[in-house]
C-alpha positions as CSV (number, residue, x, y, z in Angstrom):
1,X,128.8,98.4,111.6
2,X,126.2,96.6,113.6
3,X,122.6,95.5,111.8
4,X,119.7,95.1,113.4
5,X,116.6,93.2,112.3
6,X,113.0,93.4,113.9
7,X,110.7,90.8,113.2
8,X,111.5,87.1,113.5
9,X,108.6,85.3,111.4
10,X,107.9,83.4,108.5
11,X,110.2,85.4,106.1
12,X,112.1,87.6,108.6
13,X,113.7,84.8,110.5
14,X,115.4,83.0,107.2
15,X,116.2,87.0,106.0
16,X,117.5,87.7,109.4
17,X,119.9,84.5,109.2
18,X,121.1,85.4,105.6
19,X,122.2,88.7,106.6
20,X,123.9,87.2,109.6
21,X,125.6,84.7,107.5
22,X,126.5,86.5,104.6
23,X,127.5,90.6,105.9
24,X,130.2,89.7,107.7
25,X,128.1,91.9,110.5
26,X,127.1,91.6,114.1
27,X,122.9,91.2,113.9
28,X,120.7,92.2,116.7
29,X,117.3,91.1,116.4
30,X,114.2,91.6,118.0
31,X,110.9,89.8,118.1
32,X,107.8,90.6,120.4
33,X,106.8,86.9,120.3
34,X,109.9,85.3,120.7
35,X,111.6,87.4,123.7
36,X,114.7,88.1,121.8
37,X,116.6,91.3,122.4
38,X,114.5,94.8,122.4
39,X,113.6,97.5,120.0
40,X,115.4,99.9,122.9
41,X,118.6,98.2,122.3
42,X,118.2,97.9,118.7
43,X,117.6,101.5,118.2
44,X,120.6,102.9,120.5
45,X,123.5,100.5,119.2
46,X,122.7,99.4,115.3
47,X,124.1,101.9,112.2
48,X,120.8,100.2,110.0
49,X,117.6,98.8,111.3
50,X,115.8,96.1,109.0
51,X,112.2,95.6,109.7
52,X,110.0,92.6,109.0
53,X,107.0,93.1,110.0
54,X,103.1,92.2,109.9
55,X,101.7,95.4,108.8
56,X,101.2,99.4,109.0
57,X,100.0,99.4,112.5
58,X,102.8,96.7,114.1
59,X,105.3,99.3,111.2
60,X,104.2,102.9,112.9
61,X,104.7,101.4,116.4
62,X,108.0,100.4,115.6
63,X,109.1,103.6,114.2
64,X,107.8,105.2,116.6
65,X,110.6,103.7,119.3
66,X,113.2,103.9,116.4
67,X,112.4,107.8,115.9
68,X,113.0,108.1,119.8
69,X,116.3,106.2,120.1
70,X,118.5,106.0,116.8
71,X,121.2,108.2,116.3
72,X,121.7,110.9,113.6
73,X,123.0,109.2,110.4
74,X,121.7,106.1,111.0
75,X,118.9,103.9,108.3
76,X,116.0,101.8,108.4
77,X,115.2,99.4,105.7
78,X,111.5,98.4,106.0
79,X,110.9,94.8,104.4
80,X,107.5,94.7,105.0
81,X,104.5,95.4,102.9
82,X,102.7,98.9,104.2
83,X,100.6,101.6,102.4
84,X,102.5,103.9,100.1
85,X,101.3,106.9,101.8
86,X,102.5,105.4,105.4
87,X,106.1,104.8,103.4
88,X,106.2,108.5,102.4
89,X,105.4,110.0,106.0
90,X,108.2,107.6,107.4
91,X,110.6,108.9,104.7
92,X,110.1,112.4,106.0
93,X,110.0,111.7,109.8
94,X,113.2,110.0,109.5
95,X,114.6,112.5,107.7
96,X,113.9,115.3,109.5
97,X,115.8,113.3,112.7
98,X,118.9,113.1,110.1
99,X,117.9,109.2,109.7
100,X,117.7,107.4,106.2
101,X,114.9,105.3,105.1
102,X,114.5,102.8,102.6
103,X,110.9,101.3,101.8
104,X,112.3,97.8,100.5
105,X,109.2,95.5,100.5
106,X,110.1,92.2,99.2
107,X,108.9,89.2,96.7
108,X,108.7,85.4,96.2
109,X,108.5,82.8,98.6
110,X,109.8,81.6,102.3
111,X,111.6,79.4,100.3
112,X,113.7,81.9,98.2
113,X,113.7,84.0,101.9
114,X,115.4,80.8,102.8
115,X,117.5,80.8,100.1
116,X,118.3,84.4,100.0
117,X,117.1,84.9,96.4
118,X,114.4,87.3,97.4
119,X,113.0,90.2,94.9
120,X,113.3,93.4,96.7
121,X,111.7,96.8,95.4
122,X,113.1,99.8,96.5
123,X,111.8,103.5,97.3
124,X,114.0,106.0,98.5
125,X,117.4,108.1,97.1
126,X,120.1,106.5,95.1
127,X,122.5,107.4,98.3
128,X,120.2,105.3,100.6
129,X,120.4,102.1,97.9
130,X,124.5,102.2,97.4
131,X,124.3,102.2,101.2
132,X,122.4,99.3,101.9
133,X,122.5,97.4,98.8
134,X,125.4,95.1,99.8
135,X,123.1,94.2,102.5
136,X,120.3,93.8,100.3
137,X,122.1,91.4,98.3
138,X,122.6,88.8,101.6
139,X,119.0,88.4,101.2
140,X,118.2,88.7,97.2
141,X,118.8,88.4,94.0
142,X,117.2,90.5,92.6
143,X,117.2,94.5,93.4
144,X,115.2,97.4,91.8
145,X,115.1,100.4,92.9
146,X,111.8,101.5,91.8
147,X,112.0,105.6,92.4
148,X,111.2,108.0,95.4
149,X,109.5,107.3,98.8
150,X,107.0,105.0,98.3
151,X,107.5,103.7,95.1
152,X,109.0,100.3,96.4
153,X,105.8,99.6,98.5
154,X,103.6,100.8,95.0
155,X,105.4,98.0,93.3
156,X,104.9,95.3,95.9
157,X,101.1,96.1,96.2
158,X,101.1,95.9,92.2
159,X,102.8,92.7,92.5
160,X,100.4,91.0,95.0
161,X,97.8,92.8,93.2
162,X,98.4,90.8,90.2
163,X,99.5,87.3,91.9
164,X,95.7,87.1,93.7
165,X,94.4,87.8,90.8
166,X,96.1,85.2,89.1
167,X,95.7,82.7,91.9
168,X,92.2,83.7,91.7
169,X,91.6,82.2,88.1
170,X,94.2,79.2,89.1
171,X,91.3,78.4,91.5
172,X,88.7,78.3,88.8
173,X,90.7,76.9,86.0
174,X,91.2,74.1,88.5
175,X,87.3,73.7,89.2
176,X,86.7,73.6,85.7
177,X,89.0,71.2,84.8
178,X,88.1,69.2,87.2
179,X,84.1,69.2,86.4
180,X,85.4,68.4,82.3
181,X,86.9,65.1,83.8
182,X,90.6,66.4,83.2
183,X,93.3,65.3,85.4
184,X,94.2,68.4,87.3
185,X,98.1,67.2,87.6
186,X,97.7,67.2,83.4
187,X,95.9,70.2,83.3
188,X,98.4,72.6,85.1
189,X,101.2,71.0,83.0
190,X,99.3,71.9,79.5
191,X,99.2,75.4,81.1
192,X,102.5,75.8,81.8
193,X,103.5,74.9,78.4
194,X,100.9,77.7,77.1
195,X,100.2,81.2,77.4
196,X,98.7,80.6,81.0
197,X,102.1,80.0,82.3
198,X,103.2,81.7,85.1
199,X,104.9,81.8,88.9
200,X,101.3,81.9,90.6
201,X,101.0,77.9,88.0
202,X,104.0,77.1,88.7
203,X,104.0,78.0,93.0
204,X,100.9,78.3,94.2
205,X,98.9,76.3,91.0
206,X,101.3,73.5,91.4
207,X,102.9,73.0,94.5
208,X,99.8,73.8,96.6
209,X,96.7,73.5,94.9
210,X,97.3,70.3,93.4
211,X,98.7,68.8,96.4
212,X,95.8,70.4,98.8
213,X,98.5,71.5,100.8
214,X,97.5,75.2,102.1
215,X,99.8,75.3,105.6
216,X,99.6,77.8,108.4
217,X,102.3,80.0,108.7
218,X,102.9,80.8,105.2
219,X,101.5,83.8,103.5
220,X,97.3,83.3,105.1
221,X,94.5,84.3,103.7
222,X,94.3,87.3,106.2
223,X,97.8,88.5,105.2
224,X,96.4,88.6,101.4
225,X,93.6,90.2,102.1
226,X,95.9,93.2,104.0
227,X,97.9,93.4,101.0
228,X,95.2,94.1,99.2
229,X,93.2,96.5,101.1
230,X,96.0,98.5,100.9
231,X,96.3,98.1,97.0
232,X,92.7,99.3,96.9
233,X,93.2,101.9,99.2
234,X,96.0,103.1,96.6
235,X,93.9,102.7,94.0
236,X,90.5,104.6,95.2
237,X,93.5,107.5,96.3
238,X,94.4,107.3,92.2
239,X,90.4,107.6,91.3
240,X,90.6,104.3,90.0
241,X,88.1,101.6,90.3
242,X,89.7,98.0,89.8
243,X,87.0,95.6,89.0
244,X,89.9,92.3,89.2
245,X,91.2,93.0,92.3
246,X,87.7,93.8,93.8
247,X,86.6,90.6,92.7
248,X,89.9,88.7,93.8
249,X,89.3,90.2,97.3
250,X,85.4,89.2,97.6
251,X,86.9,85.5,96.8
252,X,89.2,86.0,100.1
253,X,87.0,87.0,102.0
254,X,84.7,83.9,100.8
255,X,88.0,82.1,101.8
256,X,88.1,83.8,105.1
257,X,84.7,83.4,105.7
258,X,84.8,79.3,105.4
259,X,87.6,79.3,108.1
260,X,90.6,79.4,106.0
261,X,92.0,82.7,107.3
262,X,94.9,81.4,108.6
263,X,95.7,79.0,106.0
264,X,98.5,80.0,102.6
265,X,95.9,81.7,100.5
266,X,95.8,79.5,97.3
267,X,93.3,77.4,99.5
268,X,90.7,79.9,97.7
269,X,90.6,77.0,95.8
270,X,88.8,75.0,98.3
271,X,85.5,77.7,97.9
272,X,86.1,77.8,94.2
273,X,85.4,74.4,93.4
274,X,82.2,74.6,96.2
């Protein structure tokens, strides 16, 4: 079996080594930016396709070439984080060219990528996870298969959904804090021993918002505020109006708005505490 893995950036590239390290499987990748291989080549030689990717427009292009050139029989496993309803449509294109497809958005940091203990959420058949689930697990430890076509990328919007929110009220915890004279450091720790404890304290609360450390190519500001325009776009498709993530986007834009676009997303702080 040959793999083949499109998208070489801040979490495909550690991914991209796991499953290279770990299958047992020759690897072809691809990335636009780094003149490696070609989606052409990727397409006509590899059994499954994993994609990495920025979004649903650099997603639909991709498939687009994959619908052209992969064989009968063959599957895609989409890593990336794309609207449910985009998810679904790929699930039935592949399909009807014989092809399996997996949305299998994933969780956590570029560190776990790194360390291949990733959280990946799956939408598609019980067939299509047995297949690709001892691939899955050269890049996670954790995998859920989370229903039908879609549900995987429904989960992972949920997810981030949840985390900005919570990042969100890290960044104003740690403007009050500071205005009450508190040391910020011992502030997060009472938290964590609390109620308030979570991943977004113990990640993004600690490791970058009390060290002022928001670097570029992590997960921006601009990637966050994708993620959840296409919550919301889930959400107005359910009737639902979501006051918390509404107000955790109008902070990111804020964010955005100040210059910090490009910087991990936590900075929010920064216009919090302004």
């Amino acid at each position: 079996m040959t793999l083949g893995f499109i998208g070489l950036g801040v979490m495909g590239e550690p991914m991209c080594r796991n499953l290279a390290a770990k299958s047992g499987q020759q690897v072809c990748a691809f990335d636009v930016k780094k003149n490696v291989g070609s989606i052409k080549e990727i397409a006509e030689t590899c059994d499954v396709v994993f994609l990495s990717l920025p979004g649903a427009e650099e997603v639909e292009a991709v498939c687009a070439e994959l619908l052209l050139g992969m064989n009968n029989g063959g599957c895609v496993v989409d890593l990336s984080t794309v609207p449910v309803r985009l998810a679904r449509d790929l699930h039935s294109r592949f399909a009807a060219r014989g092809i399996e497809f997996a949305d299998a958005p994933v969780a956590r940091t570029r560190e776990a990528a790194q360390k291949g203990t990733l959280s990946v959420m799956v939408g598609g058949s019980e067939t299509t996870l047995a297949r690709i689930r001892p691939l899955l697990a050269c890049i996670a430890s954790d995998i859920t298969r989370c229903g039908g076509p879609g549900a995987g990328q429904a989960m992972k919007l949920v997810n981030n959904m949840v985390l900005f929110q919570n990042v969100v009220a890290l960044g104003e915890a740690l403007a009050m804090v500071r205005h009450a004279g508190v040391d910020p450091a011992l502030a997060f720790e009472v938290l964590s021993k609390g109620s308030a404890d979570s991943f977004a304290l113990r990640n993004h609360g600690m490791k970058a918002m009390l060290a002022n450390h928001y670097p570029e190519r992590a997960f921006s500001t601009e990637y966050a505020l994708k993620d959840l325009g296409y919550a919301l776009e889930l959400a107005r498709e359910a009737g639902l109006e979501l006051s918390g993530a509404g107000n955790a986007r109008a902070v990111l834009e804020k964010s955005r708005a100040a210059g910090f676009g490009a910087e991990y997303f936590p900075a929010l702080a920064k216009i919090v505490s302004q």
